[in-house]
N, C-alpha and C positions, 0 to 999 in steps of 0.2 A: 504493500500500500504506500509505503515512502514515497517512490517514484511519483504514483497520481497524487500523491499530495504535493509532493513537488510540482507537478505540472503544472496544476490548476493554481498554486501560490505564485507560479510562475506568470501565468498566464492574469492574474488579478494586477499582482506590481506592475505587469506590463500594461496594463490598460490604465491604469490610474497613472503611471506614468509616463507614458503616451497622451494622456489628457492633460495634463498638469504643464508639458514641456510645449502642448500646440499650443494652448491659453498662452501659456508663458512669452514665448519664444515669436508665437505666430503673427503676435505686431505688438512686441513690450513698448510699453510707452515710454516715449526717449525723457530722461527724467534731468536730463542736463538742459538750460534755457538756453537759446544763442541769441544774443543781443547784437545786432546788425547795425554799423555804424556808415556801412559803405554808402556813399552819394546816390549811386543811380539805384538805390533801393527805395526803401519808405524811411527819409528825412525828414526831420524836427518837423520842419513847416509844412510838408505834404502831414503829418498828422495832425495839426493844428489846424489849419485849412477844412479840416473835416469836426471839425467840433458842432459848427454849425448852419443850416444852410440857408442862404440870404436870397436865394432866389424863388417864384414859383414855383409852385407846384402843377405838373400837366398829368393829369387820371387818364391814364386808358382800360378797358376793362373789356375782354373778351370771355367766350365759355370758361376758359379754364385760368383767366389769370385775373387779378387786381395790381395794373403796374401801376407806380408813381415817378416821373422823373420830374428832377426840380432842376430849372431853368441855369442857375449856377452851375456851371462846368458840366452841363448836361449828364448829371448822374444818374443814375437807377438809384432812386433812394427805396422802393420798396418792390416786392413782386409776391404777390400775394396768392395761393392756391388755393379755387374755389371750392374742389372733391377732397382736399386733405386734410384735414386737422389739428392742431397743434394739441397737447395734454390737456390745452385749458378747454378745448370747443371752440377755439376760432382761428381761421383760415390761416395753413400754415407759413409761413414768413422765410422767404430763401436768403433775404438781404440782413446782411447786420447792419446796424445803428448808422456803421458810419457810408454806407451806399456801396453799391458796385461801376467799377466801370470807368474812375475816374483817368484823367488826361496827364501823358507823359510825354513831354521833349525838349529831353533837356531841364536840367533843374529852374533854373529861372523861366522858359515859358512856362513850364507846367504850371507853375503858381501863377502866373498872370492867367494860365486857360482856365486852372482850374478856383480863379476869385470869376471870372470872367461870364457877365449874364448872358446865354445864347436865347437869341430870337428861336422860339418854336412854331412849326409849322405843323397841322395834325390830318394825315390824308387817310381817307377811310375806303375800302375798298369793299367788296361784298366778303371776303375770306383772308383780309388782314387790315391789319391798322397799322399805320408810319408813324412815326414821328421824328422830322426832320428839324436838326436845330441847328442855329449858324450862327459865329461869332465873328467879326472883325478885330483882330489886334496886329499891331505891328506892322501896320499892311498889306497882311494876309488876312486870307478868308478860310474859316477853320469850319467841317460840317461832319456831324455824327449822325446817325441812324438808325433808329431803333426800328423794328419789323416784330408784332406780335401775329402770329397767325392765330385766327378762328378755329375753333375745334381741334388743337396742337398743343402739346408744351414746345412747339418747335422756336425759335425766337431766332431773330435776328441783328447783328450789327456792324458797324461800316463808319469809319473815319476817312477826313482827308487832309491834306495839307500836311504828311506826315508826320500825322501824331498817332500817338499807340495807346495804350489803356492800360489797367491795370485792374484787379480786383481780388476783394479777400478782405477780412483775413480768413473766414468761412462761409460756408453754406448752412443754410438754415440752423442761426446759432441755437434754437428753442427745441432741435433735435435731440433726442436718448445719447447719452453718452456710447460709444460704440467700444465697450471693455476688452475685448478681443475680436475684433477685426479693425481692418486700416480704416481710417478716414484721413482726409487730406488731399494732397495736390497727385494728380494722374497724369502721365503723357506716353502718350502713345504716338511711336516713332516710325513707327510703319512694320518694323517685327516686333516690337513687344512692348505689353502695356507695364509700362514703370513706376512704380511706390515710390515717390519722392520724398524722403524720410530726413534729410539733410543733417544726419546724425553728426560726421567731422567735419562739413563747411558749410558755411553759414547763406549757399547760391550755390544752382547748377544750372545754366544754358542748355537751348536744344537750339538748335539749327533744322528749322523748316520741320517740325513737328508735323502729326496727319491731325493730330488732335489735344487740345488740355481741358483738363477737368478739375475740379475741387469739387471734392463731393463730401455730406456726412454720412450717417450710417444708410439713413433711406433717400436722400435728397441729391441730386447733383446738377450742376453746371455745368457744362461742358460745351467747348468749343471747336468748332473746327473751322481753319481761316480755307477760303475760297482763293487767296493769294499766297504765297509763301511769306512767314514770318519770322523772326526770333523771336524764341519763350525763356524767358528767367523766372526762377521760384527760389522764390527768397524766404528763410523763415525767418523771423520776428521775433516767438516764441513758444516754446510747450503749447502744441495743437494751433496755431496761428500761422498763415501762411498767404503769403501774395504770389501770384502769379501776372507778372509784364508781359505784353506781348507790343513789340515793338515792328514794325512796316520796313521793309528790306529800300535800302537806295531810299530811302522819303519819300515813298509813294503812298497806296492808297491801303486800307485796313478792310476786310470783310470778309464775315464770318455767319456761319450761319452753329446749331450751337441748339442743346435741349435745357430745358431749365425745369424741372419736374424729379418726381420721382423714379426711384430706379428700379422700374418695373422691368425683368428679361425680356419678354416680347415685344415691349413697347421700344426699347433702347436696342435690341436686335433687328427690328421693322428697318433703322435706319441707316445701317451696315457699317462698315468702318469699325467691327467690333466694338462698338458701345457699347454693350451688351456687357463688359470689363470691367464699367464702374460697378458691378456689384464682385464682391471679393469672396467668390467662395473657396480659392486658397487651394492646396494643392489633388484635394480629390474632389476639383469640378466636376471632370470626366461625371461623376455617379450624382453630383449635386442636379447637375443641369437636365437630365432626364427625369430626375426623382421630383423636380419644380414642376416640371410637364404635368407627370401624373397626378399630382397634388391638387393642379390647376384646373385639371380635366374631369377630375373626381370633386373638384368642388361646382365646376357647371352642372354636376347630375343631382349633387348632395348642397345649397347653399349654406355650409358651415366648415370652417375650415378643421374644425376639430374633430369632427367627422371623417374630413378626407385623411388626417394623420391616422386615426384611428384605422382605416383602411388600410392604406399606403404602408405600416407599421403591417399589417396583416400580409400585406402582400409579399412584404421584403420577407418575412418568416416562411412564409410558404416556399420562398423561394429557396430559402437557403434550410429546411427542413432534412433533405438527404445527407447534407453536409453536419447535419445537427443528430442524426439516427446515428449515423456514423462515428461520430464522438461520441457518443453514449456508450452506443456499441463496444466501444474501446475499452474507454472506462470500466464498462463489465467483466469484458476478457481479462482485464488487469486484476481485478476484484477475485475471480477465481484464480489467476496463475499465485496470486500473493504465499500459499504457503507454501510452492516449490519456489518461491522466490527464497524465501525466508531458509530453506533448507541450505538453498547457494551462500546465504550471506553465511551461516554458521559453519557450514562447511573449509568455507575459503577465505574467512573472518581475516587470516595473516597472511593471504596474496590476493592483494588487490588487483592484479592483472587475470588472473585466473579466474579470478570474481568475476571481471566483466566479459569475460572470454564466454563464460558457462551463462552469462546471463543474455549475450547476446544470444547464443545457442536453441537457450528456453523462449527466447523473442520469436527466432527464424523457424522453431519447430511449431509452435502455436498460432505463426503468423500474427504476432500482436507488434505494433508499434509504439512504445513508451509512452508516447507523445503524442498516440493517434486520437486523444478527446481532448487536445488543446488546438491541433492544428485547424480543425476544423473552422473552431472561433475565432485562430486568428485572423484567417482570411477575411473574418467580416467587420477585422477594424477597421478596413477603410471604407466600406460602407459606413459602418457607424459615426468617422469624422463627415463623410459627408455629408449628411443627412443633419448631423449638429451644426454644420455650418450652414446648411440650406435654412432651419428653424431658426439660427441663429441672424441670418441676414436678410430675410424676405419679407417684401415691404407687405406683402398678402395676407400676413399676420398680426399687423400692425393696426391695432383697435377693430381685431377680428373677435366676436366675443363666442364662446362655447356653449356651457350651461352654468346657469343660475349665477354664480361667486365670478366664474371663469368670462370677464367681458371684455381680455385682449390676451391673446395667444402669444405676443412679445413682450409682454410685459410679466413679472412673477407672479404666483403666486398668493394673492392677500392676504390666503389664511394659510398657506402653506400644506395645503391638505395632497395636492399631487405627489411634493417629491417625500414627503413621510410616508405616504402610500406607495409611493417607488423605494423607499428602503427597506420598510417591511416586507414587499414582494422578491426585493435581493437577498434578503435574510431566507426566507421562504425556500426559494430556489438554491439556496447555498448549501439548506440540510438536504433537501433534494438529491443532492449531485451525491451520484454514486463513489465513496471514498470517504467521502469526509466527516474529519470527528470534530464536531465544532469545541469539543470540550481542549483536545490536545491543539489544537489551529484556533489561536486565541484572535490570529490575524484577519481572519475568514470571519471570524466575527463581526471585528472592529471595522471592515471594508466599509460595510452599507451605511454605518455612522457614518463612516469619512465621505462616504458618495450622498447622500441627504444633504447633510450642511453644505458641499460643495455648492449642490442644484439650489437650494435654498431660496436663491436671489438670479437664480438660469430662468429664462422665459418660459410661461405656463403648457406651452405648445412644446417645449422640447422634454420637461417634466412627464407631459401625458405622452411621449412617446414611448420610454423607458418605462412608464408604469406597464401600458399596456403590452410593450417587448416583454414583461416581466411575466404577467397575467399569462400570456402565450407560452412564454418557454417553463412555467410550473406545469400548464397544462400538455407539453409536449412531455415532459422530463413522464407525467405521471401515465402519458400513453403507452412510451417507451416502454415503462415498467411493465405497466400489464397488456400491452399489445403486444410488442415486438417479443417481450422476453420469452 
């Protein structure tokens, strides 16, 4: 019995710490500040400049947006979503305090552009809205762009006279904190979409980017210029981050760019891998299918907690052969155990002989030491993926279940899920063929340590594991008196 108790200790430290190192590891939050002094970043007076704004205010308001741009340095001072909602109940807010989108050229224009009142002009169309505004300084003529389309989170924008923009220091600051997974600045260079994390330098340059984004955990901005540009992302500090996009030769600026949330379908519709700003990390591959099914079982089902409940069923069915088969194991070992025990007494003072004679008794019974761990290993990367799909999908975000449960991203209230998912891992623990929970004080201690982890884990990813658990009690006890 040694051995399966090894295995299975084996096989819990490694999940718990597989879990502990992806949390960890998988986007620590850089705990060092960087404080940016450099010029062509954000200087004294570009943030002083933003304290307050001295120009109009022009409303545009389409299906899906509530913009505001104030007339001083033609800002995006707000952008408001009318199907989203922020924790309070009212429409969720992409813009921080201090505006997006402000004007860059050069440290001294920029502050004349951006004290600078631009004439607005507001042209309406059947399926967008403009708003074109123009400034005279210097004796030049300076014009920016706005383009909200109807029935879109599609947006658009467009400078001239060789100025570039800037924006940040986030997206929808009134967003959940995103504990383990990235948020921040995105750019995607045409092979690969890159986490700008600016952990040792305080700025990174791209040359002629396909795309940049600042997104939070459900919200993102992203742009893509129509012209080739340079992109700088500069950080500020801990989670604050700007991204410059500056007009090649002093030409013209235009982009066109989603400002919504970061729904797969919706952000894949538009190609160019946007689809990126959501970070389900490195086993997408299972994430991105298992979102599909989720989404398709909630058109037939409309409750999201339903479709986990499902989708949780179906991943078990799936991997049920692979699950008989560990059992299975487990048993043969449960019987070889007192000719195991003969070997160990016998050969107690040559441990080479020991294991010679025990491979032996493996090859002659056909058992694999191993064979009711490997099974479950295989399904930890379903299991990461799956925690990162519940962990990151905005489809659960003020999706409510039953009764207490009225957001699936959010915890818990009363805590009732993940204490019902440890008592069902306790459950399945004396279950498991092998174990003495009396000598295995660790086997114990596990489902404490996994509760208080889940505790404050989203209610959606809680009722997964409860019900995984429900299922595999009910498989462990078919096992027994079916198969055996």
């Amino acid at each position: 019995m040694e051995e399966q108790k090894s295995s299975m200790l084996i096989f819990a430290l490694s999940l718990a710490l597989a879990l502990f190192l992806y949390m960890y590891f998988g986007n620590r939050i850089e705990k060092r500040k960087t404080h940016v002094a450099n010029a062509t970043s954000v200087s004294k007076s570009e943030e002083e400049k933003k304290v307050a704004f001295a120009g109009r205010d022009v409303k545009v308001e389409t299906t899906k947006y509530i913009a505001v741009i104030n007339t001083q340095g033609g800002v995006l001072r707000s952008l408001r979503l009318k199907d989203y909602k922020d924790d309070g109940g009212r429409p969720m807010e992409l813009v921080p305090e201090g505006g997006f989108f402000w004007n860059t050229l050069g440290e001294k224009v920029s502050l004349e552009l951006n004290r600078a009142l631009f004439d607005p002009e507001v042209r309406r169309t059947k399926d967008r809205v403009q708003v074109v505004l123009r400034a005279h300084l210097a004796n030049a003529t300076f014009e920016k762009t706005y383009t909200f389309y109807e029935n879109e989170y599609r947006v658009g924008l467009s400078t001239s006279g060789g100025m570039g923009v800037y924006f940040g220091p986030k997206v929808a600051p009134s967003d959940r904190k995103a504990r383990y997974s990235f948020v921040g600045p995105l750019v995607f260079d045409g092979k690969k979409v890159r986490e700008v994390k600016l952990k040792k330098e305080p700025q990174r340059v791209f040359d002629s980017p396909v795309w940049v984004a600042l997104q939070s955990l459900y919200f993102t901005v992203t742009l893509v210029p129509e012209v080739p540009v340079k992109a700088k992302v500069v950080k500020e500090s801990k989670g604050n981050y700007y991204i410059y996009l500056y007009p090649k030769k002093g030409g013209v600026e235009a982009f066109w760019g989603i400002a919504g949330p970061k729904k797969y379908e919706l952000l894949k519709s538009y190609g160019l891998h946007l689809e990126e700003n959501i970070r389900f990390g490195i086993f997408g591959i299972f994430s991105k299918p298992m979102l599909y099914l989720m989404n398709w079982l909630y058109g037939i089902i409309p409750n999201y907690g339903v479709a986990i409940i499902i989708l949780t069923v179906i991943i078990k069915i799936i991997f049920h052969p692979l699950t008989v088969r560990g059992y299975k194991s487990m048993n043969k070992m449960k019987e070889l155990q007192p000719l195991i025990q003969q070997i160990r007494e016998a050969y107690k003072d040559d441990p080479n002989k020991m294991n010679q004679e025990m491979m032996a008794l493996y090859k002659k019974y056909k058992v694999n030491p191993f064979g009711g761990c490997l099974p479950l290993l295989l399904q930890i990367p379903v299991f990461f993926a799956l925690y990162k799909l519940l962990m990151v999908s905005i489809e659960l975000r003020h999706a409510p279940f039953i009764l207490w449960i009225t957001d699936l991203s959010a915890k818990d209230p009363y805590y009732v899920t993940p204490i019902l998912m440890g008592l069902t891992m306790l459950i399945q623990q004396l279950l498991t063929p092998g174990q003495d929970m009396g000598q295995n004080k660790f086997m114990l201690l596990l489902p404490v340590v996994f509760t208080v982890i889940f505790l404050n884990f989203p209610s959606g990813l809680c009722l997964y594991f409860l019900v995984s658990n429900v299922l595999s009690i009910a498989e462990q006890l078919m096992i027994k008196y079916v198969y055996s």
